[in-house]
N, C-alpha and C positions, 0 to 999 in steps of 0.2 A: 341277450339282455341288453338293454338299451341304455345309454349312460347319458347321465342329465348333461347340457352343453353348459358349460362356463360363461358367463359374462366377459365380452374382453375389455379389458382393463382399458380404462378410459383414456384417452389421449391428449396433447397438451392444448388448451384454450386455442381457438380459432374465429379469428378478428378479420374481418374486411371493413377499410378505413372508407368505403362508400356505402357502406349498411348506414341505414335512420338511428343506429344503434350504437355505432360505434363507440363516436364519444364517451358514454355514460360506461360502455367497460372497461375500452380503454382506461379512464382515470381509475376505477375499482381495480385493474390490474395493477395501476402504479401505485395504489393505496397500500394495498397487500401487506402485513406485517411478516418479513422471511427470519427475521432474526430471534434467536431462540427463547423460547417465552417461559424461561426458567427466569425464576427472581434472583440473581445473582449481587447484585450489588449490594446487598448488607451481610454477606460471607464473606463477601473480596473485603468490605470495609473491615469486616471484623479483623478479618488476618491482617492486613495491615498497620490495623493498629497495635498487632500481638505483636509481629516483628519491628515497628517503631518501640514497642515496651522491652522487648525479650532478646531481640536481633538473633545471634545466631540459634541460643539455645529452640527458638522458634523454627525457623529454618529447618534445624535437626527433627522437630518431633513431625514437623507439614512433610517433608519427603519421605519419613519414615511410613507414614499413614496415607500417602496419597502414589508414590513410588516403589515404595515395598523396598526403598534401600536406607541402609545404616550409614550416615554418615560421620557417625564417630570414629570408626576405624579408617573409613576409605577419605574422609577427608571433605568439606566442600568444595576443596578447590581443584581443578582437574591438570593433574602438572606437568612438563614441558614433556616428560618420558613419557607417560599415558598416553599424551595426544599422537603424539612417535608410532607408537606402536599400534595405536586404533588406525591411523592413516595408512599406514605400510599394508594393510590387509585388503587394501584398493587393489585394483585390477589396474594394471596399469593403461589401458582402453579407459578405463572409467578416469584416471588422474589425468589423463592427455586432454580429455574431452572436458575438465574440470579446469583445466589451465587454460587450454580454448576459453571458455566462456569466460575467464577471469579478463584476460588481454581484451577482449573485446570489450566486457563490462568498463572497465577503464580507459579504453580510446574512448567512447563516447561519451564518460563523464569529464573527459577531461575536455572534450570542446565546449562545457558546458559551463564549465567555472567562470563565475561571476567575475568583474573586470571591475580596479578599482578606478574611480571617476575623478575630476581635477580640473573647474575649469576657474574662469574670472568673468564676471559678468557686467554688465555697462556703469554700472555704479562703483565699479572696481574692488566690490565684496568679493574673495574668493570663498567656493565650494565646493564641496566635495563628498564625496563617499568611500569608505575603504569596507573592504571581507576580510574579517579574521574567522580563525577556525574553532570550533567548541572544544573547549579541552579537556571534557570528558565525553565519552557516547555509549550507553547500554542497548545491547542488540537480544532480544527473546528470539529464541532459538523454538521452535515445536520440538518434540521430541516423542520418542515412542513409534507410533506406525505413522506417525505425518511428521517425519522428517523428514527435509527438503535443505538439501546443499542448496541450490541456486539460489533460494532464500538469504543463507548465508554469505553468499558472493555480493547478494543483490543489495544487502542492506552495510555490511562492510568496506565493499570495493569504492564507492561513493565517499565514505568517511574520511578512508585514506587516503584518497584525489582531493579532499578537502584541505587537509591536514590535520586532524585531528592526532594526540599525540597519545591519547589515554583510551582504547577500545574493551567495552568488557562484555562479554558474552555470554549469556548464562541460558542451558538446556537440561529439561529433565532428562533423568537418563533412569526410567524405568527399570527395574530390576537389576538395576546396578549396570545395566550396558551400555556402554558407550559408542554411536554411530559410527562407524569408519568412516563413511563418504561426509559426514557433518564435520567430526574432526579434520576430514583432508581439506576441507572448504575451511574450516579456522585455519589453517594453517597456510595456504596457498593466500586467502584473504588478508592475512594479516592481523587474529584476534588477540591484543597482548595478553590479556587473561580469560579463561574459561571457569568455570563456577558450575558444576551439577545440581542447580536450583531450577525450580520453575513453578507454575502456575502463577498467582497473584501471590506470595509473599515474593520471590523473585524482583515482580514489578517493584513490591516495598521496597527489598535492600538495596537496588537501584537507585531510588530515590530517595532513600535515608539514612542510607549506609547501617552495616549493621561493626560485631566486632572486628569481622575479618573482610570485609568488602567495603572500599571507599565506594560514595556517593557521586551521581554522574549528574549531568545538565539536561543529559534527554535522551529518552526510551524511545526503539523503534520497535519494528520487528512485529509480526502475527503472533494470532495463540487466539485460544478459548474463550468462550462466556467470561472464565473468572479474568483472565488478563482482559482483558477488554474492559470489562468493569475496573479493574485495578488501575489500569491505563489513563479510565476517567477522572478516580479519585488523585491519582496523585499529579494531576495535570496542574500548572501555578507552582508547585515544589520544583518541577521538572518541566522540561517539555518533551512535545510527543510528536510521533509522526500524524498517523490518525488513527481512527476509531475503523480495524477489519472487518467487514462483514461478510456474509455469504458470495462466494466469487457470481460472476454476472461475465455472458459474452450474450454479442448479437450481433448478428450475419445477416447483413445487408446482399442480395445472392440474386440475383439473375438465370431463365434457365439452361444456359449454356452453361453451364456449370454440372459436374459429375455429384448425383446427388450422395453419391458415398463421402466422397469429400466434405461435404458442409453437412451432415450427420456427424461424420468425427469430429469435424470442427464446435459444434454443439455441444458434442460429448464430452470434448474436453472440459466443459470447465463443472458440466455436471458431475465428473466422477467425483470430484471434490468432495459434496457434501450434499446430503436430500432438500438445503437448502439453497443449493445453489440457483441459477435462472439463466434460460437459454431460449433465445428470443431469435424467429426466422423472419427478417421482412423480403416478400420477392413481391416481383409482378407475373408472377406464372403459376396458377392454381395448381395447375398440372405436375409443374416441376417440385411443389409446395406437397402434395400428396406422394410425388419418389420418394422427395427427402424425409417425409414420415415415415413410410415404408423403411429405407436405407436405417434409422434410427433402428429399429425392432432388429434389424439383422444384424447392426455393427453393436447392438445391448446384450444379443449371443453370446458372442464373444470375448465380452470384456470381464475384465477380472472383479471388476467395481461396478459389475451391471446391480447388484441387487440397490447399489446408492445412487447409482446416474437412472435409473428405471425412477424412484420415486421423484427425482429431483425434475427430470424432463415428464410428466406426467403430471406432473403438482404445478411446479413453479412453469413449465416453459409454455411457449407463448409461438403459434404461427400468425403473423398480420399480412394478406393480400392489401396492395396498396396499388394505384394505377399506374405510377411514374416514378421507378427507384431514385432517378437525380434528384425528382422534388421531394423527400420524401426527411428532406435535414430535418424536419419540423420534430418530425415523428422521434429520429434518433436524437435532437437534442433534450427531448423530454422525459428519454428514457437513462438520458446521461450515462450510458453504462458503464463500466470497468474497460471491457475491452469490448471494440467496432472490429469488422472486417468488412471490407467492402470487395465480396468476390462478383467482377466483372472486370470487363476492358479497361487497360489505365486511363483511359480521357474519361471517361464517364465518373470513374472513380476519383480522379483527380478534381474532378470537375462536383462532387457528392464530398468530399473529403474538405474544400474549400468554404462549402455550406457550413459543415457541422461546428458547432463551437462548445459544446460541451460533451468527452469523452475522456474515460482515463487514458487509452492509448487506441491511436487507427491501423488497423494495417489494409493495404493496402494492394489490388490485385489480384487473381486467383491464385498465386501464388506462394502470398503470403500468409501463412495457418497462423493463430495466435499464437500457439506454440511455440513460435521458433523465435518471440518476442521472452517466453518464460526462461527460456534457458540462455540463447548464444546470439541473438541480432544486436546486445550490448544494451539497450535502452532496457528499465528499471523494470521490473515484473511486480512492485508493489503502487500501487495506485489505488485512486477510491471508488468503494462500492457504495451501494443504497442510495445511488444518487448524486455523492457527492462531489462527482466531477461536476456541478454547478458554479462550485465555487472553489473547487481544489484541484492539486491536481500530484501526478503520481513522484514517488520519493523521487530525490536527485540529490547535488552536490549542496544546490542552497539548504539543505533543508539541514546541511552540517557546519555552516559558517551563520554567521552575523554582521548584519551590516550600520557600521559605527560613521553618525553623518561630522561633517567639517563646516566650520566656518573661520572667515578672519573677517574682520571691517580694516581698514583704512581709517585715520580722522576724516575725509572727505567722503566714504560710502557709507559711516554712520549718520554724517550730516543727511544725506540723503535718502537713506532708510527710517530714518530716525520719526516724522511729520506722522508717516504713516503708523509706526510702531505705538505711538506715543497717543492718537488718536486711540488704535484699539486699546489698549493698557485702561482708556480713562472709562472709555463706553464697558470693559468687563468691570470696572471696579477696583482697579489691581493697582493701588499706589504706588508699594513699592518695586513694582516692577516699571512705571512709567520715571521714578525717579531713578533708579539705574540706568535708562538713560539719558532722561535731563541732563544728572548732572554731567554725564560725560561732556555734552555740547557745552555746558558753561564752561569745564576745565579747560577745554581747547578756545574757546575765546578769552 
């Protein structure tokens, strides 16, 4: 008996940037809506406004219904003992490799810390700038099956290279379980409080405080549709880091390169989520049809094939292109989350000097993006959908504030003053051009 053959399941968009064609898909690829097209922002608003009316009793009935746990016995808050005893459950391979990445996360933020400024300038005004640190910071924790320690490294370790003195961390904890490896990342991180909250009333108590959780200045951290929306609404009360979207990598690949390798490399940020997006530009058709092939074999084997299968299939993207070094055009418009650029470091270095909008490069055949997620130190939260146009991924600044200086002399407002006093008149501003008038008459 003869069996019908199957359709094989279609494979990721394929672009050559010398087709009559290009252009017009290109931009319908970058149009693409990947972000999830559930209505969520008048749910997140509602609960937020339940938890600004209700606070905790709110709180208690959203985890009860959305977590399956009780927080009248076990408490909102997660305390110094609990977190003890969730961490100690660590493998001590897994705490080693946890303090690894902690050291590291913190040498490189620490060359990063902002420098306060102080000079005097020809009119003998001094100026200046100083960083102080946020003194409060709320970090969203995912929690359930997308728990991610380094997250918690990622978004913490930065804080306290900051200075900040007030750290609050709040993670659902699903059926009442508390992550070991997330708790050991509070702990080694530095979180002064933990809180078993999450989705978007979480983001509320955050930013509103409820009876038993003080109010903070600014929300980091991933999470869902609904925080995401929540993230939006309570942005002005609070500040934010940014707005998470579907992770994004793109591999810039030459074919000297093992097509096994930039398959995984692909894969990586596909298994995330069916909307993720994973984008091959080479200049080797040939090597462009391995690294297809390599995807199907290394999607076998994965544990997360059935989500990296729809995410590289839907969303991802092969572009032949003629000349990988000229090709910044291409990856600045794609802005992505995370660039690799596997070939020889001159070429790279030489492509990498091009580009000007990406969340992070790496650089090399060397270097996987991966090894930027966990322990290379630099920040593994950066922006997707684009936004490295105009943003760019967490750091140190994103937890201090920077408060400017002035002083005049009587002689440098004389001499500031012609000009200050013309604008003052041309906006309309009286009393701002008589503040300094009269100064100049007092001194004569």
């Amino acid at each position: 008996m003869l069996r019908e053959k199957r359709a094989p399941e279609p494979g990721p968009l394929r672009l050559d940037a010398a087709a009559p064609d290009f252009e017009a898909r290109f931009h319908a690829f970058l149009e693409r809506n990947r972000d999830a097209d559930e209505n969520v922002d008048r749910v997140a608003a509602d609960i937020i406004a339940d938890v600004r009316a209700r606070g905790d009793v709110a709180l208690i009935e959203y985890t009860r219904k959305f977590d399956k746990v009780d927080l009248v016995p076990a408490g909102l808050c997660v305390t110094d003992a609990e977190r003890r005893a969730a961490a100690a459950q660590v493998s001590a391979a897994q705490r080693d490799a946890l303090e690894f990445a902690a050291r590291r996360i913190e040498t490189f933020h620490r060359e990063t810390l902002p420098r306060d400024v102080a000079f005097t300038d020809a009119t003998g005004t001094r100026l200046g700038a100083r960083y102080r640190p946020l003194d409060a910071v709320g970090v969203y924790v995912p929690g359930g099956t997308a728990a991610y320690p380094s997250s918690v490294l990622m978004n913490i370790v930065p804080a306290k290279v900051a200075g900040v003195q007030r750290i609050v961390m709040v993670v659902p904890t699903p059926g009442g379980v508390l992550n070991p490896l997330v708790m050991l990342a509070a702990e080694i991180a530095g979180a002064d409080e933990v809180w078993r909250i999450g989705g978007a009333q979480a983001v509320a108590a955050l930013a509103y405080g409820t009876q038993s959780i003080r109010p903070v200045d600014k929300i980091t951290g991933p999470g869902n549709a609904y925080v995401a929306a929540a993230k939006r609404r309570v942005f002005g009360r609070v500040g934010i880091d940014l707005i998470a979207g579907p992770s994004e990598i793109l591999v810039v690949a030459d074919g000297a390169n093992d097509p096994a390798w930039i398959a995984a490399d692909l894969l990586s940020q596909a298994e995330h989520d069916a909307s993720s997006q994973s984008v091959l530009i080479t200049d080797d058709r040939a090597f462009a049809d391995a690294v297809e092939r390599a995807v199907e074999v290394e999607l076998a084997a994965l544990a997360r094939s059935a989500i990296a299968g729809v995410s590289w299939r839907d969303n991802g993207a092969i572009i032949i292109v003629p000349d990988l070094v000229a090709c910044a055009a291409l990856v600045d418009r794609l802005a992505a989350e995370h660039v690799e650029l596997a070939m020889e470091m001159a070429p790279a270095e030489e492509l990498a000097g091009r580009i000007r909008h990406a969340g992070a490069i790496f650089l090399g055949r060397h270097t996987p993006e991966a090894i930027g997620d966990y322990v290379a130190g630099t920040n593994h939260v950066l922006p997707t959908s684009r936004a490295a146009r105009f943003s760019g991924g967490l750091g140190v600044a994103d937890f201090v504030k920077r408060t400017s200086l002035v002083s005049c002399t009587p002689d440098a407002l004389a001499a500031l003053a012609p000009a200050a006093l013309a604008l003052a008149e041309a906006e309309g501003l009286g009393a701002h051009g008589r503040s300094i008038a009269l100064r100049l008459n007092r001194r004569d």
